[in-house]
C-alpha positions as CSV (number, residue, x, y, z in Angstrom):
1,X,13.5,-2.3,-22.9
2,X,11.3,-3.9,-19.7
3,X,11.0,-1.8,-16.7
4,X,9.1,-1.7,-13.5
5,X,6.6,1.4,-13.7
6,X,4.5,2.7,-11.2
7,X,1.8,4.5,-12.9
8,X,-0.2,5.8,-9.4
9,X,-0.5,4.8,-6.5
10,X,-0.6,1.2,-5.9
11,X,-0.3,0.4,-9.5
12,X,2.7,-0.9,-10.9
13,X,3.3,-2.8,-14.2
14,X,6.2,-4.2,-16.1
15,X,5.9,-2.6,-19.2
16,X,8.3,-2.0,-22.6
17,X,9.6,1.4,-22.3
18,X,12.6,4.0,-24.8
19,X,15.9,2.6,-23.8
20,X,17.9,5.4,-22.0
21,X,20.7,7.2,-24.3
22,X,23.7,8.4,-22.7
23,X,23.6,12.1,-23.2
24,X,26.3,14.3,-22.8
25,X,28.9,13.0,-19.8
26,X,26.3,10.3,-19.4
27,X,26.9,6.2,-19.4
28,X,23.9,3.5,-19.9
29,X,24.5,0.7,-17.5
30,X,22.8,-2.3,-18.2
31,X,21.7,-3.5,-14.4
32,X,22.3,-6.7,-12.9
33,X,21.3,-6.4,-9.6
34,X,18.8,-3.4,-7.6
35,X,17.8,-3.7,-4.2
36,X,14.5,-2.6,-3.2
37,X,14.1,-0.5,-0.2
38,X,11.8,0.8,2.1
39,X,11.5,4.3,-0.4
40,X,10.5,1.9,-3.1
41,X,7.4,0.7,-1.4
42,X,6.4,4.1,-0.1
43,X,6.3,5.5,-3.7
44,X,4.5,2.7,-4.5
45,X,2.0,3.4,-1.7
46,X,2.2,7.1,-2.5
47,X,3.4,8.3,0.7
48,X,6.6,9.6,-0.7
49,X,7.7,12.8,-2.9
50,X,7.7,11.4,-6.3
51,X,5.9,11.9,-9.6
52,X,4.2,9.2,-11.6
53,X,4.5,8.1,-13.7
54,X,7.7,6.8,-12.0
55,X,10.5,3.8,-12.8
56,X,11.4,2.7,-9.5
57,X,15.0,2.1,-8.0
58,X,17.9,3.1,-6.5
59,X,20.3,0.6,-5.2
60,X,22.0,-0.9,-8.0
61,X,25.0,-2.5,-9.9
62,X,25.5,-3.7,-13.7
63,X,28.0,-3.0,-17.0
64,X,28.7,-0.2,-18.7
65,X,26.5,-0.5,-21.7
66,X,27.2,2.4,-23.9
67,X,29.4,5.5,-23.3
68,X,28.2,9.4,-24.3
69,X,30.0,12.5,-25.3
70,X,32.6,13.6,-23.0
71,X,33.2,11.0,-20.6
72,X,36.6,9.6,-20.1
73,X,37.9,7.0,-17.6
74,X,35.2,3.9,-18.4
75,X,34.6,1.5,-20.9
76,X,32.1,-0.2,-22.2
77,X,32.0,-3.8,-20.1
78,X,33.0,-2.1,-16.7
79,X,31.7,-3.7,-13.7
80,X,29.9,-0.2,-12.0
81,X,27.7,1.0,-9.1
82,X,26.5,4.4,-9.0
83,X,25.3,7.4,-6.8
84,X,21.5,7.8,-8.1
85,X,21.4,11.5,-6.4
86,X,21.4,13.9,-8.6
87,X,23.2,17.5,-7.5
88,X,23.1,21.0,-9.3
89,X,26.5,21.6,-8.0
90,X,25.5,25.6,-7.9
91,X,22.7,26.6,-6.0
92,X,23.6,27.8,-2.5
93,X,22.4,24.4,-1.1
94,X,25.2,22.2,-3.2
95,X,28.1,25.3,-2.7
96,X,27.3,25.0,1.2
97,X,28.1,21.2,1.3
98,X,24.2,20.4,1.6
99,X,23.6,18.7,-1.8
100,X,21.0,16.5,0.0
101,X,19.2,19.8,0.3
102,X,20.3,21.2,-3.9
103,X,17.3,23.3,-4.6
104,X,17.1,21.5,-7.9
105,X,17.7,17.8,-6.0
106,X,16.6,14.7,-8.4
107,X,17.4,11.0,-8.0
108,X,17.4,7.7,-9.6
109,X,14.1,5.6,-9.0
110,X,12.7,9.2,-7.3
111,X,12.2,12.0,-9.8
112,X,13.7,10.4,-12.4
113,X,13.4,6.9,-14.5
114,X,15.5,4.3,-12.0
115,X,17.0,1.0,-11.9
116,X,14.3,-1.1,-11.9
117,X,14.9,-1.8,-15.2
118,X,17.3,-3.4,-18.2
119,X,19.2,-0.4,-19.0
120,X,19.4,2.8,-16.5
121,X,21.3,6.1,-17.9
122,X,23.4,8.0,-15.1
123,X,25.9,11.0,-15.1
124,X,29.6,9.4,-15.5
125,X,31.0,11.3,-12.6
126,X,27.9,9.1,-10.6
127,X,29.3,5.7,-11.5
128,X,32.4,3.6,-9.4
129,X,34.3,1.0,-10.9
130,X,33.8,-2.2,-8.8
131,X,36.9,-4.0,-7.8
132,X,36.8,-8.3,-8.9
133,X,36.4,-8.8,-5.4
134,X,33.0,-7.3,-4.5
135,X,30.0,-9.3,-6.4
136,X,26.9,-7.4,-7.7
137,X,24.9,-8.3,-4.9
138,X,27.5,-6.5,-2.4
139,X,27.6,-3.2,-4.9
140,X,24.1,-2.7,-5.1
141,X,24.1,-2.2,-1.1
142,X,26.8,0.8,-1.5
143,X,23.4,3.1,-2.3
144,X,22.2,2.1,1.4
145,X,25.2,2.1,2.8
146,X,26.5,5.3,1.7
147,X,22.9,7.1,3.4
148,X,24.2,4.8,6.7
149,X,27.6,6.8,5.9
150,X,25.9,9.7,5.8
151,X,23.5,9.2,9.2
152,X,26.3,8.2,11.3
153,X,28.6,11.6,9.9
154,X,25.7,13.1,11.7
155,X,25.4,11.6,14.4
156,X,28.9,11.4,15.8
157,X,29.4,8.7,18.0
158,X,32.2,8.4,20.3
159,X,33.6,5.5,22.3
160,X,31.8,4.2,25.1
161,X,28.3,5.4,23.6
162,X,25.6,2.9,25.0
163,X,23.4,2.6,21.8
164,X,20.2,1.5,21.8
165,X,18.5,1.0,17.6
166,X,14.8,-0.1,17.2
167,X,14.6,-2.1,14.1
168,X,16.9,-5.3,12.9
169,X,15.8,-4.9,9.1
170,X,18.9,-5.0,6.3
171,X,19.7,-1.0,6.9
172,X,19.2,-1.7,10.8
173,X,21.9,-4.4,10.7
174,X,24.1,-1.9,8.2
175,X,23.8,0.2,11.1
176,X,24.7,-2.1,13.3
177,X,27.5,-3.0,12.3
178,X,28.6,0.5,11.8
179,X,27.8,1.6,15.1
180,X,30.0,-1.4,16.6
181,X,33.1,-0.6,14.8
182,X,32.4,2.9,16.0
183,X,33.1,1.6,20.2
184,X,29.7,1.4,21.3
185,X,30.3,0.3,24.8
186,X,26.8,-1.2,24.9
187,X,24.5,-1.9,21.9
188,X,21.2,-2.8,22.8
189,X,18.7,-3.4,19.3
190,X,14.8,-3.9,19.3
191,X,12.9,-5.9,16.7
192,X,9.6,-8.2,16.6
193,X,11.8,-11.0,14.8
194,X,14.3,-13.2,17.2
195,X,16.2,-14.3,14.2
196,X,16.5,-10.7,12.8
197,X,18.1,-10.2,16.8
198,X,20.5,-13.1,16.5
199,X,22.1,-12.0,13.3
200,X,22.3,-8.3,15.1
201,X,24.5,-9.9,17.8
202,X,26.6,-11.5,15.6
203,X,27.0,-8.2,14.0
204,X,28.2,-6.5,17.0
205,X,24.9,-6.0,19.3
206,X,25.5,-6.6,22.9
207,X,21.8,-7.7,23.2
208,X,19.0,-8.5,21.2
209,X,15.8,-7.5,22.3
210,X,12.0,-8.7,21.2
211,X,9.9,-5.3,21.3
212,X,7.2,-6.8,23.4
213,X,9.7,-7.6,26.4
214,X,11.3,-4.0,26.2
215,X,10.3,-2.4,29.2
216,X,11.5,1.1,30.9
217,X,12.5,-0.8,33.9
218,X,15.1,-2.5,32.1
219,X,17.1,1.1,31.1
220,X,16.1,3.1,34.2
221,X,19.1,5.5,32.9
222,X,18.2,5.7,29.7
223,X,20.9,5.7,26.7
224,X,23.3,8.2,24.9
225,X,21.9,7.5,21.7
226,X,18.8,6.3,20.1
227,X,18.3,5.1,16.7
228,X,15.2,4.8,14.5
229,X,15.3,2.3,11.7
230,X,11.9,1.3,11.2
231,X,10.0,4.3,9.8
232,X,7.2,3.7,12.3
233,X,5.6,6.7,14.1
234,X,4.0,4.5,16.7
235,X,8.0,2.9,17.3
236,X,9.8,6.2,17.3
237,X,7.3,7.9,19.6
238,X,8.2,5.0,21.9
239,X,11.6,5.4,21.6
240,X,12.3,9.0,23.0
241,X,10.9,7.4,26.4
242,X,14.1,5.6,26.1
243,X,16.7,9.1,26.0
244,X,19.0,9.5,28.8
245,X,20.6,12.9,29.5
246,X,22.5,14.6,26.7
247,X,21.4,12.4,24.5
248,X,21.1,11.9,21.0
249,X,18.1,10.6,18.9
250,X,19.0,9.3,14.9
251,X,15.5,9.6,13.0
252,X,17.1,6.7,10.1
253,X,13.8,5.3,9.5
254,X,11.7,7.1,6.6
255,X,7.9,7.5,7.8
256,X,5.1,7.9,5.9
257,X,5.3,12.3,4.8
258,X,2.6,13.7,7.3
259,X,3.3,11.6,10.3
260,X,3.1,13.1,13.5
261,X,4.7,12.9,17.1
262,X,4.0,14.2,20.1
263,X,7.0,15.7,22.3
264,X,7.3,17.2,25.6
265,X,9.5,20.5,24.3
266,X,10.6,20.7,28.2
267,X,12.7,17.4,27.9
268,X,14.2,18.6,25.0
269,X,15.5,21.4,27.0
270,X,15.9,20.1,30.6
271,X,17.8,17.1,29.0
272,X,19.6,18.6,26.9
273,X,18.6,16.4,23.8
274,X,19.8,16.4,19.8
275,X,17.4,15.2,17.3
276,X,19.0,14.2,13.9
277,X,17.1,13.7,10.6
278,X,19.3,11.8,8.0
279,X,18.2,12.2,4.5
280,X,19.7,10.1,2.2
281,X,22.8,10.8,1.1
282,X,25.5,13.7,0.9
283,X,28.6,13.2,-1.0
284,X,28.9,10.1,0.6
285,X,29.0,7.4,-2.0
286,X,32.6,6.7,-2.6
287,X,32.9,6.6,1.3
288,X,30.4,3.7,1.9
289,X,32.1,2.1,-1.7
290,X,35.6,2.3,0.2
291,X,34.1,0.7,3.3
292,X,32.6,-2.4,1.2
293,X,35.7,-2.8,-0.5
294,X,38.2,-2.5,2.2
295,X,35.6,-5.8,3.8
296,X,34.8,-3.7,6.8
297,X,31.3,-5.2,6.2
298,X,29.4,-8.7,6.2
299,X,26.3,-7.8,3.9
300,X,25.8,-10.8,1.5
301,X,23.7,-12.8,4.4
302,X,21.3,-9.6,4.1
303,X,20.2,-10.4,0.8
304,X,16.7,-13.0,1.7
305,X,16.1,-14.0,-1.4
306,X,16.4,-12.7,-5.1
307,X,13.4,-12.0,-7.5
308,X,12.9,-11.2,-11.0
309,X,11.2,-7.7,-12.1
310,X,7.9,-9.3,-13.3
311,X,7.8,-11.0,-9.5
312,X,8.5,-7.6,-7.9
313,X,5.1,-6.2,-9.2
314,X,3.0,-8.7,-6.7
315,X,6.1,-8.2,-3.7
316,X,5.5,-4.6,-3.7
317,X,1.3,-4.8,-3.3
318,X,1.9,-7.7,-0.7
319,X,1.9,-7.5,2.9
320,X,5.7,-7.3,4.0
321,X,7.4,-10.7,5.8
322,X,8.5,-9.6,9.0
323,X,11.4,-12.0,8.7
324,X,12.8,-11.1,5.1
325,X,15.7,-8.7,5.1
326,X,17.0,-7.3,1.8
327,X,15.2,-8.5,-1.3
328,X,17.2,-7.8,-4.6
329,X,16.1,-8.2,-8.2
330,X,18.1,-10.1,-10.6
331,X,18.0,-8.9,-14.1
């Protein structure tokens, strides 16, 4: 079968590779659709924990292809999504609801052969049975929705939170509009692209914001949360000047591994501040699958335009568009 592999660093190469037998409990899903995220181009930069050789992605959807030993509940020909983490389900990790954390943690597209590919194998229990309504393109942004899930189960918000988010990429907007139907009071989002803003505003954003005219003068007070979803050092270092009292800070965003910040420890204490990592997901799949179902979310204008796997090769070593927001391959 064709996949996408990343051999090293910065070189990739769609190349014929063993199709993927279900083992035991296992189905093969033949993938329609994969989304390529912001993890995708760090392994392919090598800033990321992954090994290489390396099939890339994550965020997928596709057909039940062939069934293994054991599994029960799917046929062949389902429409499915499915979780790409990988849990032990036994280490003290997994038993104390951390599987994020499993000691022996793996994921599709990260330590293991992904979805950037014809056929990707996945444990049964993994995979969701999409409903006629939701369209491939919708089911491969469960994957990204369900780490949103999982960020905002962190974070908390309540009612009348004023919200300010630096980034308007496709997860920015997911966030977005997750953070609107939570009651943000106000909901204030920074990007360098005014139509990026626009669609944020429609989404639920109570302004829209071009980074170069955010100033401190504007938010004297500062705001109950802060949200990074651009990964930038340079941006979230910038956006703890922005922290009001009590507040909280969401690091969303996935930075290069050995970035570094500088932070006055004495604001931390004297404002009594919470900073949140969010890594990936956490049993939280089926809840982000529930909320595309149920409609709750407007995601198919996220998807900029569609590419096939040979194309994705020469997206991945290009510079990134500023104004593209999710790009999905079509197998």
């Amino acid at each position: 079968m064709r996949a996408l592999v990343v051999e090293s660093p910065h070189h990739a190469a769609v190349k014929e590779v063993p199709y993927p037998k279900p083992g035991p409990k296992e189905v093969t899903i033949k993938v329609v659709n994969v989304g390529i995220c912001g993890t995708d181009f760090h392994i392919f930069e090598g800033v990321f924990i992954a090994p290489y050789p390396i099939i890339l992605g994550h965020e997928f959807s596709g057909v039940i292809h062939e069934i293994g030993e054991g599994v029960t509940g799917f046929q062949v020909g389902d429409r499915v999504s499915a979780d790409p983490s990988i849990f032990c389900g036994e280490c003290e990790n997994c038993l104390n609801l951390k599987g994020n954390h499993c000691e022996k943690w793996n994921a599709l597209g990260n330590t293991v052969p992904g979805s950037m590919a014809e056929y990707v194998a996945v444990p049964a229990k993994n995979a969701v049975k999409l409903p006629d309504s939701m369209s491939y393109e919708e089911a491969a942004f469960i994957e990204p929705m369900a780490c949103v899930a999982y960020g905002m189960n962190r974070l908390e918000a309540r009612a009348g939170d004023r919200i300010l988010v630096f980034g308007a990429g496709a997860i920015g907007l997911q966030l977005v509009q997750s953070l609107a139907h939570v009651g943000a009071s106000e909901l204030v989002v920074v990007d360098v692209n005014q139509q990026k803003l626009d669609l944020a505003e429609k989404y639920g954003a109570t302004k829209g914001i071009l980074s170069q005219d955010l100033s401190l003068e504007q938010y004297p007070r500062g705001f109950d949360i802060v949200v990074d979803a651009t990964g930038i050092p340079s941006v979230i270092q910038n956006a703890f000047n922005y922290m009001g009292k009590k507040a909280k800070f969401l690091m969303f965003g996935v930075t290069p591994k050995d970035s570094v910040l500088q932070l006055d420890p004495f604001k931390i204490y004297n404002n009594d501040w919470t900073i949140i990592g969010s890594m990936a997901i956490n049993h939280t799949f089926l809840q982000a699958f529930q909320w595309i179902k149920a409609g709750r979310l407007d995601l198919k204008p996220l998807v900029s335009k569609t590419i096939s796997l040979e194309e994705t090769v020469a997206f991945l070593a290009a510079p990134k568009d500023p104004e593209l927001l999710k790009v999905q391959i079509k197998l």
